[in-house]
PDB file as gemmi writes it, atoms N, CA and C in Angstrom:
CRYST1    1.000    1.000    1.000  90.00  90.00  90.00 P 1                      
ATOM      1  N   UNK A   1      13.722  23.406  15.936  1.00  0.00           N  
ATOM      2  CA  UNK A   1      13.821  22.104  15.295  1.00  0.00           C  
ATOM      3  C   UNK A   1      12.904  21.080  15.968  1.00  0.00           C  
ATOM      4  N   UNK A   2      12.627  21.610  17.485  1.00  0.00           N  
ATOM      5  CA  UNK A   2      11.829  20.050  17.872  1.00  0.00           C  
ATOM      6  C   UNK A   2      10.453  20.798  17.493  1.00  0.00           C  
ATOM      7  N   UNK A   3       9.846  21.405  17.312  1.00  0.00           N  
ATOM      8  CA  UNK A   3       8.636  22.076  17.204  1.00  0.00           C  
ATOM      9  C   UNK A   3       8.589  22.054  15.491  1.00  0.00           C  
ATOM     10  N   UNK A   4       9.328  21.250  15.089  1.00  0.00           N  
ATOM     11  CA  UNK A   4       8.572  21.223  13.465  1.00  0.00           C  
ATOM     12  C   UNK A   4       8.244  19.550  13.241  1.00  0.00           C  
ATOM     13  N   UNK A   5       7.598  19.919  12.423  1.00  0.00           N  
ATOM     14  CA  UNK A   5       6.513  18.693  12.160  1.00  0.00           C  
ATOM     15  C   UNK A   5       7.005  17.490  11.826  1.00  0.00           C  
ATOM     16  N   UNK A   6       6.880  16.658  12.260  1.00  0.00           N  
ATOM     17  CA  UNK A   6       7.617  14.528  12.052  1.00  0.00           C  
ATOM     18  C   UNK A   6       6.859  14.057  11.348  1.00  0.00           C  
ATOM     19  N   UNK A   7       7.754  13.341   9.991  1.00  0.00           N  
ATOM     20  CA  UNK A   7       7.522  12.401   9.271  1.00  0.00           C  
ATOM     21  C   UNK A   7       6.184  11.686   9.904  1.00  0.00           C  
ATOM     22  N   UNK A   8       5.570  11.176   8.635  1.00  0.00           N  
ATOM     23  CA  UNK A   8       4.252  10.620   9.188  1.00  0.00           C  
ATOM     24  C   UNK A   8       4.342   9.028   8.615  1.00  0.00           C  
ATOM     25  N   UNK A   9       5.802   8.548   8.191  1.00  0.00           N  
ATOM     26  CA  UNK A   9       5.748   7.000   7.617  1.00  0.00           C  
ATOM     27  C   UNK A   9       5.624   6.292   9.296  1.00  0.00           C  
ATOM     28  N   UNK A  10       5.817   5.183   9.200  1.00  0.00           N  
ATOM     29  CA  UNK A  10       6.103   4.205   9.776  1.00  0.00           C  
ATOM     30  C   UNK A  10       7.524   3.224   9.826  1.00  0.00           C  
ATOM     31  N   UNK A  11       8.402   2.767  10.948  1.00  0.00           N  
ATOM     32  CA  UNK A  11       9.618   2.607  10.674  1.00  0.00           C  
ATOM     33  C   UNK A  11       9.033   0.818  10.926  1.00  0.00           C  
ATOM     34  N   UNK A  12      10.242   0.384  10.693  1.00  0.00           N  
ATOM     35  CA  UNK A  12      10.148  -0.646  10.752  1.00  0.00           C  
ATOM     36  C   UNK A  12      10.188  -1.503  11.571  1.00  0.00           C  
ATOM     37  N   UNK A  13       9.807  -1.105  12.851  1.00  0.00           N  
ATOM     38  CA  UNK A  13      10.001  -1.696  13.929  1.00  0.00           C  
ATOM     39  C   UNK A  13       7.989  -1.060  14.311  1.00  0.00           C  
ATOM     40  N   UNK A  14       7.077  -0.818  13.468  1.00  0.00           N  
ATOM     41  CA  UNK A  14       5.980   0.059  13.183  1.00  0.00           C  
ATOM     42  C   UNK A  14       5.598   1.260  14.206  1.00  0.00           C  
ATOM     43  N   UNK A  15       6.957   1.973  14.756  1.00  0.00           N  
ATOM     44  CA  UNK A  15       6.775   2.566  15.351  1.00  0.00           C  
ATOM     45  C   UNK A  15       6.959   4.165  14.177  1.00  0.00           C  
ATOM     46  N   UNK A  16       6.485   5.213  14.627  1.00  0.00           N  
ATOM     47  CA  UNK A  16       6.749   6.600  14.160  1.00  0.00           C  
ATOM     48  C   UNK A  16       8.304   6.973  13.607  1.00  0.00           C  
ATOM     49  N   UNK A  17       8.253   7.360  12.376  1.00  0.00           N  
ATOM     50  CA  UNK A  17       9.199   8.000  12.024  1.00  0.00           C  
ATOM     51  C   UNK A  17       9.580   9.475  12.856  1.00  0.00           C  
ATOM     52  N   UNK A  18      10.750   9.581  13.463  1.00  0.00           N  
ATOM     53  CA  UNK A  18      10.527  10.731  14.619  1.00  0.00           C  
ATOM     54  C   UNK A  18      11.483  11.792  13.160  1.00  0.00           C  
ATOM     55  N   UNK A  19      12.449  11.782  12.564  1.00  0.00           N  
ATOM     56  CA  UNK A  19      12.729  13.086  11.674  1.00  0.00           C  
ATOM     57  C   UNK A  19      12.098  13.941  11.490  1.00  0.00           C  
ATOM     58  N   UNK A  20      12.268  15.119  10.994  1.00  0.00           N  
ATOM     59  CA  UNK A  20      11.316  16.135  10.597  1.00  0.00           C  
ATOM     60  C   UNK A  20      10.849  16.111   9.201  1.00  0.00           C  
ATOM     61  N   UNK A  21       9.700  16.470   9.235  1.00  0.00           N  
ATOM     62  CA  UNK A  21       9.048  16.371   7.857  1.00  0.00           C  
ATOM     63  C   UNK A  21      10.153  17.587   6.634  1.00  0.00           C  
ATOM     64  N   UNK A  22      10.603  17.036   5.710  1.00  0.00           N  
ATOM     65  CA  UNK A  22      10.900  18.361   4.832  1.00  0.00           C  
ATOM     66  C   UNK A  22       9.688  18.776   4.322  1.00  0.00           C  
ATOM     67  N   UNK A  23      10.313  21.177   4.667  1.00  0.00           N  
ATOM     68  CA  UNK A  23       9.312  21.933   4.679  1.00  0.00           C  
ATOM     69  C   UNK A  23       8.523  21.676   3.106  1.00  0.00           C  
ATOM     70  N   UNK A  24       6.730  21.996   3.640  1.00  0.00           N  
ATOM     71  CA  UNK A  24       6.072  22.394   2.651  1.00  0.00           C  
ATOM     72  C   UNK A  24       5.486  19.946   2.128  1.00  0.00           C  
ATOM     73  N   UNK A  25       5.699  19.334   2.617  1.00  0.00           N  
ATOM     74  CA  UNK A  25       5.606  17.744   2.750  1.00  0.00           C  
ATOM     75  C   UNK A  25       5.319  17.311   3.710  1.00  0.00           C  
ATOM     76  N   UNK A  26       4.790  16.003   4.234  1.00  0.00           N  
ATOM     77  CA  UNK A  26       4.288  15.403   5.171  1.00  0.00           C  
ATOM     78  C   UNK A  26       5.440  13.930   5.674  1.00  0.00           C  
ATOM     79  N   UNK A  27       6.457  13.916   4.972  1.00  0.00           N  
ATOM     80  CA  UNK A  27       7.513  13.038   4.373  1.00  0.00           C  
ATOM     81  C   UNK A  27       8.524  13.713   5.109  1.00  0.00           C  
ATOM     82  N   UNK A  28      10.069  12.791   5.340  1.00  0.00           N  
ATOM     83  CA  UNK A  28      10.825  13.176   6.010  1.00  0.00           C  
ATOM     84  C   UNK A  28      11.778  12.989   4.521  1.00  0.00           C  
ATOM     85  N   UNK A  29      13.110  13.377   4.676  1.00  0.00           N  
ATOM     86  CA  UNK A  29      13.926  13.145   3.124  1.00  0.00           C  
ATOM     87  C   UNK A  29      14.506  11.805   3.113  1.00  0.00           C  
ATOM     88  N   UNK A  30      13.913  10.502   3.628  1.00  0.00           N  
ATOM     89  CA  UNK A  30      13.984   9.367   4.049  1.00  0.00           C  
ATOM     90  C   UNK A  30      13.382   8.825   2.948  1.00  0.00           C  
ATOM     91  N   UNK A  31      12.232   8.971   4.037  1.00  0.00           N  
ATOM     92  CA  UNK A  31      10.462   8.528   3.448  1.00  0.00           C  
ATOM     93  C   UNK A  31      10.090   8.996   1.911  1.00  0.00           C  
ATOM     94  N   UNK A  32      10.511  10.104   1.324  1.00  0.00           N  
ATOM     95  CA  UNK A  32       9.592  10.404   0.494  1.00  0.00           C  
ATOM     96  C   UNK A  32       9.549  12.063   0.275  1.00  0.00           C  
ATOM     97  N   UNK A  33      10.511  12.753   1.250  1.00  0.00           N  
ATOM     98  CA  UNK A  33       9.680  14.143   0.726  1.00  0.00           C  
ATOM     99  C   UNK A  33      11.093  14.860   0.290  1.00  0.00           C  
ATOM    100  N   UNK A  34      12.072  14.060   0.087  1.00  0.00           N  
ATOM    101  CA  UNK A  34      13.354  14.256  -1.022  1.00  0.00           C  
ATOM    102  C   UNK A  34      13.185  14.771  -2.394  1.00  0.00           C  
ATOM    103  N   UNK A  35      13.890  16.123  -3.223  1.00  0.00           N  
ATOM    104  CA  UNK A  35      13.202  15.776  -4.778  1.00  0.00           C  
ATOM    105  C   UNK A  35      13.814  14.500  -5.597  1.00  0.00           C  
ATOM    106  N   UNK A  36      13.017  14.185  -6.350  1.00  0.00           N  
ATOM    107  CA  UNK A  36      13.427  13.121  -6.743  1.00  0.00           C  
ATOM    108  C   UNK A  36      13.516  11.936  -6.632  1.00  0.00           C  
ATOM    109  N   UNK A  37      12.773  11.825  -5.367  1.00  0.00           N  
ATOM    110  CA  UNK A  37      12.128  10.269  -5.106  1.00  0.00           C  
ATOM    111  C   UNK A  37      10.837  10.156  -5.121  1.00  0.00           C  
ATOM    112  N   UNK A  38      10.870   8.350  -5.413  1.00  0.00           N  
ATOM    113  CA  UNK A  38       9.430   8.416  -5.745  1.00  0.00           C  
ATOM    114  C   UNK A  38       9.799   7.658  -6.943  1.00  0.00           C  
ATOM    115  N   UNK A  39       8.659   7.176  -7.037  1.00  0.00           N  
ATOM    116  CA  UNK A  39       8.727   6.369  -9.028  1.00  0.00           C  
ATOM    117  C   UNK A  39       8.431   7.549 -10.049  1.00  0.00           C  
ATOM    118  N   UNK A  40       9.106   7.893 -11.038  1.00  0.00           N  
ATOM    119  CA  UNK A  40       9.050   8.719 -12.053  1.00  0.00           C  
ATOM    120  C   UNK A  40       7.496   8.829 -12.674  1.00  0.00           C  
ATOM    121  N   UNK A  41       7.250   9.979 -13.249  1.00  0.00           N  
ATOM    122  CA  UNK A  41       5.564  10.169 -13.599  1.00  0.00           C  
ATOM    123  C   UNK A  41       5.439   9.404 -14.938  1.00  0.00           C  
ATOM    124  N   UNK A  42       4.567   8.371 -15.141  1.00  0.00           N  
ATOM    125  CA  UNK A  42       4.191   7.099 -16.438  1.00  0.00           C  
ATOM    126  C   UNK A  42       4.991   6.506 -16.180  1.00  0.00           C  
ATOM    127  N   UNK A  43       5.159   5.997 -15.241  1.00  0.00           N  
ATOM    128  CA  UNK A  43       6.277   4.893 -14.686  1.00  0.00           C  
ATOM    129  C   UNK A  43       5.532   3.716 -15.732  1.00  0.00           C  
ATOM    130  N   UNK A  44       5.920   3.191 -16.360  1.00  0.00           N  
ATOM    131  CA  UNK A  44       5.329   1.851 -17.247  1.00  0.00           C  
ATOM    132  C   UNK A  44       5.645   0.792 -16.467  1.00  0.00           C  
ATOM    133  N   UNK A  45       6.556   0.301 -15.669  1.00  0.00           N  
ATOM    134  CA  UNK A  45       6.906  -0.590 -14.450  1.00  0.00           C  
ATOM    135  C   UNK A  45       6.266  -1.075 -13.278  1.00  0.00           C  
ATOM    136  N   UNK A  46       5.572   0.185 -13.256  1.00  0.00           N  
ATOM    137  CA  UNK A  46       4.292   0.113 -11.847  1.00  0.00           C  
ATOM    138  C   UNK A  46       4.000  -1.041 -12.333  1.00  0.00           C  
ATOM    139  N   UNK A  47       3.233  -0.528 -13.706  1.00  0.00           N  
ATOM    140  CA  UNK A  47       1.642  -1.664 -14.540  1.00  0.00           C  
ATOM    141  C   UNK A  47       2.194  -2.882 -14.964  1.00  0.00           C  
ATOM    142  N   UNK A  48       3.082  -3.597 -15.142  1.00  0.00           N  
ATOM    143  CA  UNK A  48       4.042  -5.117 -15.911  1.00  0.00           C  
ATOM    144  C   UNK A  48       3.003  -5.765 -15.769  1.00  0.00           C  
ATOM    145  N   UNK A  49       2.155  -6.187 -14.770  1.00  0.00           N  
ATOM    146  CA  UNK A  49       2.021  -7.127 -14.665  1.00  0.00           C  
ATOM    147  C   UNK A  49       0.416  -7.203 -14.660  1.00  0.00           C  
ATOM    148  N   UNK A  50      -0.212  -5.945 -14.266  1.00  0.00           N  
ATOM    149  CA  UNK A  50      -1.889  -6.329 -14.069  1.00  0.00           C  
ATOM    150  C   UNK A  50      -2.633  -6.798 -12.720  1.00  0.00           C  
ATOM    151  N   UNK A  51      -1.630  -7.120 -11.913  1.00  0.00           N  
ATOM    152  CA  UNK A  51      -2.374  -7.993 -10.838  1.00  0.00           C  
ATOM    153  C   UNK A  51      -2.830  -7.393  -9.609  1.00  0.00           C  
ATOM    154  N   UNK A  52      -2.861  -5.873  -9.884  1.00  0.00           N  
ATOM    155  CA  UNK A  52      -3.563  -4.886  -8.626  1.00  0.00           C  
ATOM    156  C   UNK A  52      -4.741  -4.252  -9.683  1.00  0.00           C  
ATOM    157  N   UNK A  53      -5.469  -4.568 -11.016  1.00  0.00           N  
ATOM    158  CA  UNK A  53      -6.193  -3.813 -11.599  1.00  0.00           C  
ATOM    159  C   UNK A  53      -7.604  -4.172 -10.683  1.00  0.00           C  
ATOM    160  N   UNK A  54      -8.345  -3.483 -10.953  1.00  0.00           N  
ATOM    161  CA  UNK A  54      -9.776  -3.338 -10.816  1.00  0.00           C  
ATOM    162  C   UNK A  54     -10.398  -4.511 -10.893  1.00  0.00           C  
ATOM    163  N   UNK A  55     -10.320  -4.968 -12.053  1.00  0.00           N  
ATOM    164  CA  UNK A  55     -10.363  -5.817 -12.793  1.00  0.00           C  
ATOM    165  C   UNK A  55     -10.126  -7.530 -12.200  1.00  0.00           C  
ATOM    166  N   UNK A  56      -8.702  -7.589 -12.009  1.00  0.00           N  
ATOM    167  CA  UNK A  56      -8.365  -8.426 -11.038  1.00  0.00           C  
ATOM    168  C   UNK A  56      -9.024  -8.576  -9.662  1.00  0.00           C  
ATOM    169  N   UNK A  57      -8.543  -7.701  -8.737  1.00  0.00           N  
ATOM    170  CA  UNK A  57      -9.363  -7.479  -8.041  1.00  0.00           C  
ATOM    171  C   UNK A  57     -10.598  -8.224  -7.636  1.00  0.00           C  
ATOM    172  N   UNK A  58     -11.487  -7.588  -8.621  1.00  0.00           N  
ATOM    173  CA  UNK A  58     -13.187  -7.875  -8.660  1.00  0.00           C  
ATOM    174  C   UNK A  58     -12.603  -9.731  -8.732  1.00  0.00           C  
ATOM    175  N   UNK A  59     -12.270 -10.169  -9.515  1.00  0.00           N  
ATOM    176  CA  UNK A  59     -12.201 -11.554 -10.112  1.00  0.00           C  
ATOM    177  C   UNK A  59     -11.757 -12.105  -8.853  1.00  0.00           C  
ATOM    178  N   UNK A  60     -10.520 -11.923  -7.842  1.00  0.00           N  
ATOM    179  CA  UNK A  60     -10.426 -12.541  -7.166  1.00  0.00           C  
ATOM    180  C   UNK A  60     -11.518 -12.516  -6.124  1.00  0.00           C  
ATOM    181  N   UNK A  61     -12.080 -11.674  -5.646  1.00  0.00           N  
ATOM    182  CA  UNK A  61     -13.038 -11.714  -5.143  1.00  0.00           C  
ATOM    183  C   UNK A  61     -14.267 -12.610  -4.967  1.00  0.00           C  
ATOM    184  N   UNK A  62     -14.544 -12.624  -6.623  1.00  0.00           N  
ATOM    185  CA  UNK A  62     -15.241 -13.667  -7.088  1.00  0.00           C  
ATOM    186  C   UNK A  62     -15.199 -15.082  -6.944  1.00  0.00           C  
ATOM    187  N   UNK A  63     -13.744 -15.235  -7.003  1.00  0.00           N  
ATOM    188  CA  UNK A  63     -13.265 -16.291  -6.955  1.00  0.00           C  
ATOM    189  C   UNK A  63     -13.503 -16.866  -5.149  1.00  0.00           C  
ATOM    190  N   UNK A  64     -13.336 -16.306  -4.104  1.00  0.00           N  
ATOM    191  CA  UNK A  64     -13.082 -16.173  -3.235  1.00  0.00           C  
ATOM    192  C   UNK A  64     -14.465 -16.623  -3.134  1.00  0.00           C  
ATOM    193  N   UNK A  65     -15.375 -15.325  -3.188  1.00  0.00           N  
ATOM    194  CA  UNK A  65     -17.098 -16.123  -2.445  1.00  0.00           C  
ATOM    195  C   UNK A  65     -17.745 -17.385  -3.320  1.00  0.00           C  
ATOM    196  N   UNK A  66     -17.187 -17.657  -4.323  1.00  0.00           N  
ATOM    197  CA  UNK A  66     -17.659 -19.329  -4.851  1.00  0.00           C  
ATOM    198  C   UNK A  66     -16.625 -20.015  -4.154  1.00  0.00           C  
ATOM    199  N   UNK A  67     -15.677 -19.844  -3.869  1.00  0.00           N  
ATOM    200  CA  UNK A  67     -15.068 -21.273  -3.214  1.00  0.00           C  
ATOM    201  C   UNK A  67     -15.735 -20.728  -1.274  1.00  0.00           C  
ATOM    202  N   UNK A  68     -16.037 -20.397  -1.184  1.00  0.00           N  
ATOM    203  CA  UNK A  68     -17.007 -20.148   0.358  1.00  0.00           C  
ATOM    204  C   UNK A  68     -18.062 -20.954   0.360  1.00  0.00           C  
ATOM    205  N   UNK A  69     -18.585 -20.557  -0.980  1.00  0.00           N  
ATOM    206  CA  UNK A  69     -19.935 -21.319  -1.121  1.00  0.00           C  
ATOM    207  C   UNK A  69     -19.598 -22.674  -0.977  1.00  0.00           C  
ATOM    208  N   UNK A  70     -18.929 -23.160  -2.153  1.00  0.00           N  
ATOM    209  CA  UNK A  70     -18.459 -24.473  -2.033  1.00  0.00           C  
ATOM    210  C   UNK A  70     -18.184 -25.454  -0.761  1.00  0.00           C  
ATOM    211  N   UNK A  71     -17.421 -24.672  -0.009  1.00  0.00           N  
ATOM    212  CA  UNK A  71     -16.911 -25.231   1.529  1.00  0.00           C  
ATOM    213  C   UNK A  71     -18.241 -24.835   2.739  1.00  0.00           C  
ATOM    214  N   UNK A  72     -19.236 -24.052   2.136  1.00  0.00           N  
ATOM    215  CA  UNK A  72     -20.143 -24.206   3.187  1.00  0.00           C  
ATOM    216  C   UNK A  72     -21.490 -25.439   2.662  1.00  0.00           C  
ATOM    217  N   UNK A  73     -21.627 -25.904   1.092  1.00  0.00           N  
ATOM    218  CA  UNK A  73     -21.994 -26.488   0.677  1.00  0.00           C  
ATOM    219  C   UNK A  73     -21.617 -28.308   1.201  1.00  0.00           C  
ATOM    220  N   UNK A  74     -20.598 -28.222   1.155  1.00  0.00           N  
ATOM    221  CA  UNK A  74     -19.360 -29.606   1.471  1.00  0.00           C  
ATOM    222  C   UNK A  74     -20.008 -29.525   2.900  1.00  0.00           C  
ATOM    223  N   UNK A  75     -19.893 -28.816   3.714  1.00  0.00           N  
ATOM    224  CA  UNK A  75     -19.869 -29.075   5.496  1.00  0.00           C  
ATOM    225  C   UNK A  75     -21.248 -29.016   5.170  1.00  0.00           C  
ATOM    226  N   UNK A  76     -22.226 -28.286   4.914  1.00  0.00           N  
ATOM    227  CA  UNK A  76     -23.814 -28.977   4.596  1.00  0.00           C  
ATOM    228  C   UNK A  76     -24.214 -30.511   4.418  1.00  0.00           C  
ATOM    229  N   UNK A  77     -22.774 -30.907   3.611  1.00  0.00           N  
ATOM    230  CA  UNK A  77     -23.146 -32.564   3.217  1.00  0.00           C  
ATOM    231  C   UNK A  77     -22.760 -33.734   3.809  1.00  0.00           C  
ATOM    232  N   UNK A  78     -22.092 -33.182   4.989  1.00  0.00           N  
ATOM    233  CA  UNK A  78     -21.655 -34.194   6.144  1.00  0.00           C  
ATOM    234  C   UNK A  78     -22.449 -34.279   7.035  1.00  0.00           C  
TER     235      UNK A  78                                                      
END                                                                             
């Protein structure tokens, strides 16, 4: 038992999950390597909302290096 392989999450204190991984997973039956956990496959719930797309993303980004510009523009004008 101590010679089999430990969970590879992180606890919440961000130290190592010390359990053993369940066989044939990298997951302890905590974490993740339980059947049946996990979000169901076409989870439609993940997606509600849009605000991790690609898409987004890119935009905030965008958003981000024009207001840089802006604030290095402003301290240019003092």
């Amino acid at each position: 038992m101590l010679a089999s392989p430990r969970c590879g999450a992180k606890t919440r204190t961000s130290g190592p999950c010390r359990s053993p991984a369940v066989s044939g997973k990298k997951r302890c039956r905590m974490h993740g390597g339980a059947p049946g956990s996990g979000a169901p496959r076409a989870n439609q719930n993940a997606r509600k909302h849009g605000l991790f797309t690609r898409d987004a993303i890119a935009e905030r980004r965008q958003i981000r290096a024009l207001l840089g510009e802006a604030r290095k523009l402003l301290e240019a004008m003092k």
